[in-house]
C-alpha positions as CSV (number, residue, x, y, z in Angstrom):
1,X,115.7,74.7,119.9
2,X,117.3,74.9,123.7
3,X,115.8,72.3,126.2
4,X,114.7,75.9,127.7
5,X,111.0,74.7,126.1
6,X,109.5,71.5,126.7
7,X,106.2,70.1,125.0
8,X,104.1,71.5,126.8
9,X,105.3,74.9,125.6
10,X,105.2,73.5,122.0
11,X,101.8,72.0,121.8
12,X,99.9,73.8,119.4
13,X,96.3,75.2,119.6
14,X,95.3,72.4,116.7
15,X,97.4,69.7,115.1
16,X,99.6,70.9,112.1
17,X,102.1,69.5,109.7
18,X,105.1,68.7,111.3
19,X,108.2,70.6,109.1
20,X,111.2,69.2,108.5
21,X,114.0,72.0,108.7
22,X,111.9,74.2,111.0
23,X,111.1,73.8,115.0
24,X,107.6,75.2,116.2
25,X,108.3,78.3,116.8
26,X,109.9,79.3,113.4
27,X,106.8,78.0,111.9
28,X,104.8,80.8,113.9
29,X,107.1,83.6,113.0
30,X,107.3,82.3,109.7
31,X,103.2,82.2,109.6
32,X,103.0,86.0,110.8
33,X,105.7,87.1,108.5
34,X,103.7,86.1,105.7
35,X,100.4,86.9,106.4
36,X,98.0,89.2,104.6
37,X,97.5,91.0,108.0
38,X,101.1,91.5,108.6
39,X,101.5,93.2,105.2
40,X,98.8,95.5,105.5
41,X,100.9,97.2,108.5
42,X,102.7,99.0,105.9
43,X,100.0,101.4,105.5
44,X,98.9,101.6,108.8
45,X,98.9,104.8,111.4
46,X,102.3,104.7,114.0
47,X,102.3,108.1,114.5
48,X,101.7,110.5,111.1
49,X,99.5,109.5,108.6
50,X,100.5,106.7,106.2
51,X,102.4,107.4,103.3
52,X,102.3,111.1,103.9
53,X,106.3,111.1,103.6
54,X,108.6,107.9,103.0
55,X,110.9,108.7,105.9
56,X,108.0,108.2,108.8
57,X,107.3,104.9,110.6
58,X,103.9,102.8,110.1
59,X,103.3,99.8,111.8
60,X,105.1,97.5,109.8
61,X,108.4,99.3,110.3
62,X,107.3,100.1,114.1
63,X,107.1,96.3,114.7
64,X,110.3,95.4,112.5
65,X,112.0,97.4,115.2
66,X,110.1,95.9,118.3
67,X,111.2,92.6,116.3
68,X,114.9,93.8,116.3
69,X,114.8,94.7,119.7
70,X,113.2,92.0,121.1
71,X,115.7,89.8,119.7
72,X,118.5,91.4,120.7
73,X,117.2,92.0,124.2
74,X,117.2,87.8,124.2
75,X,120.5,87.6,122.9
76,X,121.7,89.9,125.8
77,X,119.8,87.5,128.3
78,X,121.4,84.4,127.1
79,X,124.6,85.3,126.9
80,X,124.7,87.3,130.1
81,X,122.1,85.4,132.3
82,X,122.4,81.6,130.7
83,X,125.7,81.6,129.3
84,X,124.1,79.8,125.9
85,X,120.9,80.1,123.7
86,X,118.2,79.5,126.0
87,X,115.4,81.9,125.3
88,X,114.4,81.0,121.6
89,X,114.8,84.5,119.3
90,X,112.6,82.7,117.1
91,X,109.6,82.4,119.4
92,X,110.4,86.5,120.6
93,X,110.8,87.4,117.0
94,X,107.4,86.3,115.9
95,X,105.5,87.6,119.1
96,X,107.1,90.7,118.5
97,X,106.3,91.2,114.9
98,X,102.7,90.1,115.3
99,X,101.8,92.4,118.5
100,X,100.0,95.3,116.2
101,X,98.4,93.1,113.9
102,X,94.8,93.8,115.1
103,X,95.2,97.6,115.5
104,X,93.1,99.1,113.6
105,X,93.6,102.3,110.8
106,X,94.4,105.5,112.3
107,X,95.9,104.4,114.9
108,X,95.1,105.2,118.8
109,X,91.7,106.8,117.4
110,X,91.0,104.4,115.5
111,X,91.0,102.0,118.1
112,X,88.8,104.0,120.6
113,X,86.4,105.2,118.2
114,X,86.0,101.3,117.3
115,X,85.3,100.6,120.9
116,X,82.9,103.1,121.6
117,X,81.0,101.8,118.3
118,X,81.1,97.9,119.5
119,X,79.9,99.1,123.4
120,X,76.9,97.1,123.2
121,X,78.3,94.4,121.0
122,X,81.5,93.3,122.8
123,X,84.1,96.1,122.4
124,X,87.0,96.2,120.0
125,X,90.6,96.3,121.9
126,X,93.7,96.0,119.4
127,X,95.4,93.0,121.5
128,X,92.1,90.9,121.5
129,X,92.1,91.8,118.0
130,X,95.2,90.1,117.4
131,X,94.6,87.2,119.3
132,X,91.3,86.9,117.2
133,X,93.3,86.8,113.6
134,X,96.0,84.4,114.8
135,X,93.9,82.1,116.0
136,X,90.6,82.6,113.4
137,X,91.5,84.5,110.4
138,X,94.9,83.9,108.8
139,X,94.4,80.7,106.9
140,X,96.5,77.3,107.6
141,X,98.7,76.4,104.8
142,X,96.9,74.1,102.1
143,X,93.9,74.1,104.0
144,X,90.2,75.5,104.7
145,X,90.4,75.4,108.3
146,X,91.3,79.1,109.6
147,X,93.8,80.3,111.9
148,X,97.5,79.6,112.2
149,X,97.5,76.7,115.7
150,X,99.8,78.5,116.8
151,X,101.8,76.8,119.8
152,X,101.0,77.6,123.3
153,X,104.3,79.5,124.3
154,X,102.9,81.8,121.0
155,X,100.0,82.1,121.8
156,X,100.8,82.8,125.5
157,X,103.4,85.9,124.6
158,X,100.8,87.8,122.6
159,X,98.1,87.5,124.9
160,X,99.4,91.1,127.1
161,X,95.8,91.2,129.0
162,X,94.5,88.7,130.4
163,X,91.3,89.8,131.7
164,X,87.5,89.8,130.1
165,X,85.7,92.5,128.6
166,X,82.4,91.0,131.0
167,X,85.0,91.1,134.2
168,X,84.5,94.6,134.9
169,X,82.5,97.3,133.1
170,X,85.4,100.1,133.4
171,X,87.7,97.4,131.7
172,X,90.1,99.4,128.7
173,X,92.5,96.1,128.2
174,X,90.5,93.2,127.6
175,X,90.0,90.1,125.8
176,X,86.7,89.5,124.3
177,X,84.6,86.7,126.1
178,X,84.4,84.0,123.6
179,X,88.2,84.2,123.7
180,X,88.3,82.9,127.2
181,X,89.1,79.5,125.4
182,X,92.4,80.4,124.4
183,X,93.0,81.5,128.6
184,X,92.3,78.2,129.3
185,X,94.5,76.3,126.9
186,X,98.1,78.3,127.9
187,X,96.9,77.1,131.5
188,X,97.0,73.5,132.2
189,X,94.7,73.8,135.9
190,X,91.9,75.9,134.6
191,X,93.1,79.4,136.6
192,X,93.6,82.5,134.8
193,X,97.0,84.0,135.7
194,X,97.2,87.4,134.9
195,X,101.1,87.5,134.9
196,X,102.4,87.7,131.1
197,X,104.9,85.0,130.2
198,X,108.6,85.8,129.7
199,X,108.7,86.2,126.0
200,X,105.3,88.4,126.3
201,X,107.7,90.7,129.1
202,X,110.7,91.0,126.4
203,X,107.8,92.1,123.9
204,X,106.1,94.6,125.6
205,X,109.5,96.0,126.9
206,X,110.6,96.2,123.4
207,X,107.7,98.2,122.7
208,X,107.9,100.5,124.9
209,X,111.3,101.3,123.5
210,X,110.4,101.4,120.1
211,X,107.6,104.0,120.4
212,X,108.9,105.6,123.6
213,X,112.3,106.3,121.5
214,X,111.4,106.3,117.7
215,X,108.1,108.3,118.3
216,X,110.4,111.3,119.6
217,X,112.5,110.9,116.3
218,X,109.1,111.2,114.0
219,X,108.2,114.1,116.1
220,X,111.7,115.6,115.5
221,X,111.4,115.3,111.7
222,X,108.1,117.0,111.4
223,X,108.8,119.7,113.7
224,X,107.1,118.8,116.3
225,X,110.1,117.9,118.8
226,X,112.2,121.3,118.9
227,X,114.7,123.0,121.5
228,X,111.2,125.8,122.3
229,X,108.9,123.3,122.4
230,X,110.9,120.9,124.6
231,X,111.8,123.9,126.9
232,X,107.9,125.4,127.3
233,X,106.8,121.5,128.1
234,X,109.6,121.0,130.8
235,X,108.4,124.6,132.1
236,X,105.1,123.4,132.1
237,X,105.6,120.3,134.3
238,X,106.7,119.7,137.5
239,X,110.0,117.7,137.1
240,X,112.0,115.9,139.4
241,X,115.9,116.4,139.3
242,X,116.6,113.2,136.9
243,X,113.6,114.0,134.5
244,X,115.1,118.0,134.1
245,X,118.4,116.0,133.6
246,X,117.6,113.4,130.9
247,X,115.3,116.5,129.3
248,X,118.5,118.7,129.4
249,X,120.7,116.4,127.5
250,X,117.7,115.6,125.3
251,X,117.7,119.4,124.2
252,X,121.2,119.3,123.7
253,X,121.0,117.0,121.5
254,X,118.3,118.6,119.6
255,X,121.1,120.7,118.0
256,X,121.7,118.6,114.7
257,X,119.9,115.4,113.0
258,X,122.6,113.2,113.3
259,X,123.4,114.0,116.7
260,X,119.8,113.3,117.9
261,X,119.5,110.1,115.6
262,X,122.8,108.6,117.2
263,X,121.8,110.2,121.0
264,X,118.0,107.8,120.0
265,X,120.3,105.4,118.9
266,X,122.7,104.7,122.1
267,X,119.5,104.6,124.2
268,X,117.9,102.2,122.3
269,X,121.4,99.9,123.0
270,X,121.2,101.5,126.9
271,X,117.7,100.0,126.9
272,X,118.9,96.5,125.8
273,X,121.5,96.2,128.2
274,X,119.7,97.6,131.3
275,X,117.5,94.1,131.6
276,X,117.9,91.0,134.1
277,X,116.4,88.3,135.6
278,X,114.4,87.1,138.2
279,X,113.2,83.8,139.6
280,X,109.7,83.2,140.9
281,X,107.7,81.2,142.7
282,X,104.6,81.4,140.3
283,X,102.2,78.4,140.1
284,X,103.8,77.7,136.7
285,X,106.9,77.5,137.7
286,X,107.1,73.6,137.8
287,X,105.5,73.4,134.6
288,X,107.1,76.1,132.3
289,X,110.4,78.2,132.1
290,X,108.4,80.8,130.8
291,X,107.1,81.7,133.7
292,X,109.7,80.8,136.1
293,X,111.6,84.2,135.3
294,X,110.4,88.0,135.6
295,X,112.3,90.3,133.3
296,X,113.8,92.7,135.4
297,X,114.2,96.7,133.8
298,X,116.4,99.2,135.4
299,X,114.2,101.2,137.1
300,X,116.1,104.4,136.4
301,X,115.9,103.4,132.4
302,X,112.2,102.6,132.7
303,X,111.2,106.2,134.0
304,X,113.1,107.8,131.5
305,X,111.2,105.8,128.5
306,X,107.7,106.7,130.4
307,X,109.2,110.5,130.1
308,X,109.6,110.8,126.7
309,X,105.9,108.9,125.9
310,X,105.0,111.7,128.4
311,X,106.7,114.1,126.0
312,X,105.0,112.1,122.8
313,X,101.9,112.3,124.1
314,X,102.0,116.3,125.1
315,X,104.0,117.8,122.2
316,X,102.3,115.4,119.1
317,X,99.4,113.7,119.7
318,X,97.9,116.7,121.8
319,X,98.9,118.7,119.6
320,X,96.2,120.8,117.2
321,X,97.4,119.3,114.1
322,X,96.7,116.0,114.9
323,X,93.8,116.3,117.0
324,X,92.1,117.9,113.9
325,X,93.2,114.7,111.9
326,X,91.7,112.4,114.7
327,X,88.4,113.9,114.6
328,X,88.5,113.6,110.6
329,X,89.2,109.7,111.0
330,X,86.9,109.7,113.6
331,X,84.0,111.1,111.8
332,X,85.3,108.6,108.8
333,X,85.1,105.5,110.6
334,X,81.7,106.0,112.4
335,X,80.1,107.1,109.6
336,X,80.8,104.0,107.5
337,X,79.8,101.5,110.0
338,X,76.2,103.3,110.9
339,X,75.8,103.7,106.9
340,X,76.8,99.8,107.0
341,X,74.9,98.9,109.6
342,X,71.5,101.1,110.1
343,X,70.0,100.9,113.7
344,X,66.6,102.5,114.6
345,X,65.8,101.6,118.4
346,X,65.6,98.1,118.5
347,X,65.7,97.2,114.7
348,X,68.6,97.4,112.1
349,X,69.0,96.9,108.4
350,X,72.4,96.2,106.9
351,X,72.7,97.6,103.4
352,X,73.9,95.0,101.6
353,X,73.9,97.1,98.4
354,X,76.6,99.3,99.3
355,X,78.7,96.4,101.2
356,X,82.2,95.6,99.8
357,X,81.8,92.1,97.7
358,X,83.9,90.6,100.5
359,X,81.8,92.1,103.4
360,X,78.6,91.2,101.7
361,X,79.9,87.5,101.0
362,X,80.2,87.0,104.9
363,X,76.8,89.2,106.0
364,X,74.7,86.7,104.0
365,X,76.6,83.4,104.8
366,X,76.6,84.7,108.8
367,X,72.3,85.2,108.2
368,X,72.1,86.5,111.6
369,X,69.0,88.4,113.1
370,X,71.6,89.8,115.9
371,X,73.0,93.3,115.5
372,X,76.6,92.5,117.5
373,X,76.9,89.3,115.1
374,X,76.3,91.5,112.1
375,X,77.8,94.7,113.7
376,X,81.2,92.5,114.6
377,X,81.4,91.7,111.0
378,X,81.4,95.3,110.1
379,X,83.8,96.3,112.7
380,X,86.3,93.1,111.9
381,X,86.3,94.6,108.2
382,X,86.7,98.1,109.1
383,X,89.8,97.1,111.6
384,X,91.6,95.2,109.4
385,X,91.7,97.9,106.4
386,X,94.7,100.2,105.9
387,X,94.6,104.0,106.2
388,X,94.1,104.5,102.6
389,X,91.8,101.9,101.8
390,X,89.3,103.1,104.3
391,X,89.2,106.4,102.7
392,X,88.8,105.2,99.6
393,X,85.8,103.5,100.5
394,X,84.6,106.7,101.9
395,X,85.2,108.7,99.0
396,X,83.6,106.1,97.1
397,X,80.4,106.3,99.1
398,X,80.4,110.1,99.8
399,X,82.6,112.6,97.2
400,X,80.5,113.8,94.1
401,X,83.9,113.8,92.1
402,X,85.1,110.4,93.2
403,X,83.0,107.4,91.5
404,X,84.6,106.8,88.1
405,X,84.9,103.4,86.6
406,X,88.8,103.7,87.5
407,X,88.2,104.6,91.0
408,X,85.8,101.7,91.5
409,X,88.1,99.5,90.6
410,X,90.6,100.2,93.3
């Protein structure tokens, strides 16, 4: 590890182990890589279904990716901006591969329909989400006590928003409240800085590139992302002279596979290469390297990237196709949790026939007389299913034909 990081940066949320061929921060990614939660990406919404074909991205694969880029965007800053290994690819590795752990199935929808269920009970937002598992739910190694203590500079570079659901009621990034601990530890004076930390910058760059990119590529291989469908959208918008330029060398690419996947490709390396580095006068300057730098993106680079999301956004996810599927797992997910959890005014009843052994388990140990303590249990469980479990457990509860002794045992 570079002197880049001092202890301050290393402290971890609790006391751990101290390892012997790894630093800190290898422990973290190492933690991550490993976890239940991490694994369950692999059948988790990106942008098509999971496991409809082999050849489309899910989560897991999406934030291999962000992984791969992240890393190599800190290779490009050390070599070009330090001149040696400064920025530990360790510590940008692991915050990149944990960054979708607490999205839930389906994806976007899933997400908002989560939300919209948990209004009255705290929200659900897919970064708190992940902050909530790292730090309460994936287990410490040869222990009972939960959550990984992650080190601060960890810690820091997941945490994207740092502002609380109560702040403000039009709020759509949030932490929840009773995460405003965690705030408080990655700042020594008690104020909440809203700027993300260096290694949080690299991340969130890095996804942007990985979706803004390899969601065009999925849309290409289903048919969604076509010379006439590209032509009609740029017709449809007003465009400025460099966005009908990048779109006119996009559809020129559209004429073969290969071509597109290496045009997708090149960017992904023009991406990389278009960053820098600038040095601020934040308050924790003095105190961290993390934030004494601002990761700079060309701002040429960046406007295309927002362009083809634009293009993502239009052409697939608006499309009729995968509306219909939204409002299928939509209707799925809300009708488990108010089967789950039956309110009537100011009353509830959770059914705790029809619970999942391991939802049931944590119900009666919670014994709450609170719906959003019971109701965040419920929606904790939901999220961290994968796409086909939860419609498993649908069928289960719901389809005539599904119910035989095989079936329950899946």
């Amino acid at each position: 590890m570079s002197n880049f990081y001092n202890e301050f940066d290393k402290t971890t949320l609790e006391s751990r182990k101290e390892e012997k061929f790894r630093n800190v921060f290898q422990v973290d990614r190492d933690r991550i890589l490993y976890s239940e939660a991490f694994r369950r990406l692999q059948n988790k919404t990106q942008v098509f279904s999971s496991g409809e074909y082999d050849f489309y991205r899910t989560r897991l694969t999406h934030s291999l990716e962000v992984a791969q880029i992240g890393k190599s965007i800190t290779n490009y800053l050390n070599q070009n901006y330090f001149e040696n290994k400064a920025i530990d690819s360790d510590l940008v590795e692991g915050i990149c591969l944990a960054h979708d752990m607490g999205n839930p199935p389906f994806g976007h929808s899933g997400e908002a329909v989560l939300n919209a269920l948990m209004q009255e009970s705290g929200g659900f937002e897919g970064n708190a989400q992940t902050l909530k598992i790292i730090t309460e739910q994936i287990q410490d190694t040869h222990s009972d006590m939960s959550g990984m203590k992650p080190s601060r500079a960890f810690l820091d570079g997941i945490i994207k928003y740092k502002k609380l659901r109560s702040e403000g009621p039009n709020t759509k990034k949030f932490l929840y409240d009773n995460q405003k601990q965690y705030l408080k530890f990655i700042s020594p004076d008690d104020n909440i800085y809203r700027e993300r930390s260096l290694e949080c910058q690299i991340m969130n760059w890095s996804d942007d590139v990985a979706y803004g990119l390899h969601d065009l590529v999925d849309g290409y291989l289903a048919g969604f992302i076509n010379q006439k469908n590209i032509y009609k959208w740029a017709a449809n918008n007003q465009l400025d002279e460099n966005e009908q330029h990048c779109i006119d060398i996009v559809i020129k690419n559209l004429d073969y596979k290969a071509d597109f996947e290496r045009f997708i490709a090149k960017k992904t390396g023009i991406c990389i290469e278009n960053v820098d580095l600038k040095i601020t006068d934040h308050p924790l300057a003095d105190k961290t390297n993390r934030y004494k730098y601002r990761l700079l993106i060309n701002t040429q680079i960046e406007k295309e990237i927002n362009l083809y999301k634009r293009i993502s956004t239009d052409i697939i996810f608006h499309s009729p196709q995968l509306e219909q599927l939204e409002f299928k797992e939509t209707y799925i997910l809300k009708r488990l949790f108010n089967v789950f959890i039956l309110q009537d005014g100011n009353k509830f009843e959770v059914d705790k026939r029809i619970l999942p052994e391991k939802l049931r388990a944590k119900i009666v140990k919670l014994n709450s007389d609170k719906f959003e303590d019971n109701a965040r249990i419920i929606c904790d469980y939901l999220s961290e299913q994968t796409d086909p479990s939860l419609i498993r457990m649908y069928k289960r509860l719901f389809d005539p034909d599904f119910g035989s002794f095989s079936d329950i045992l899946k």
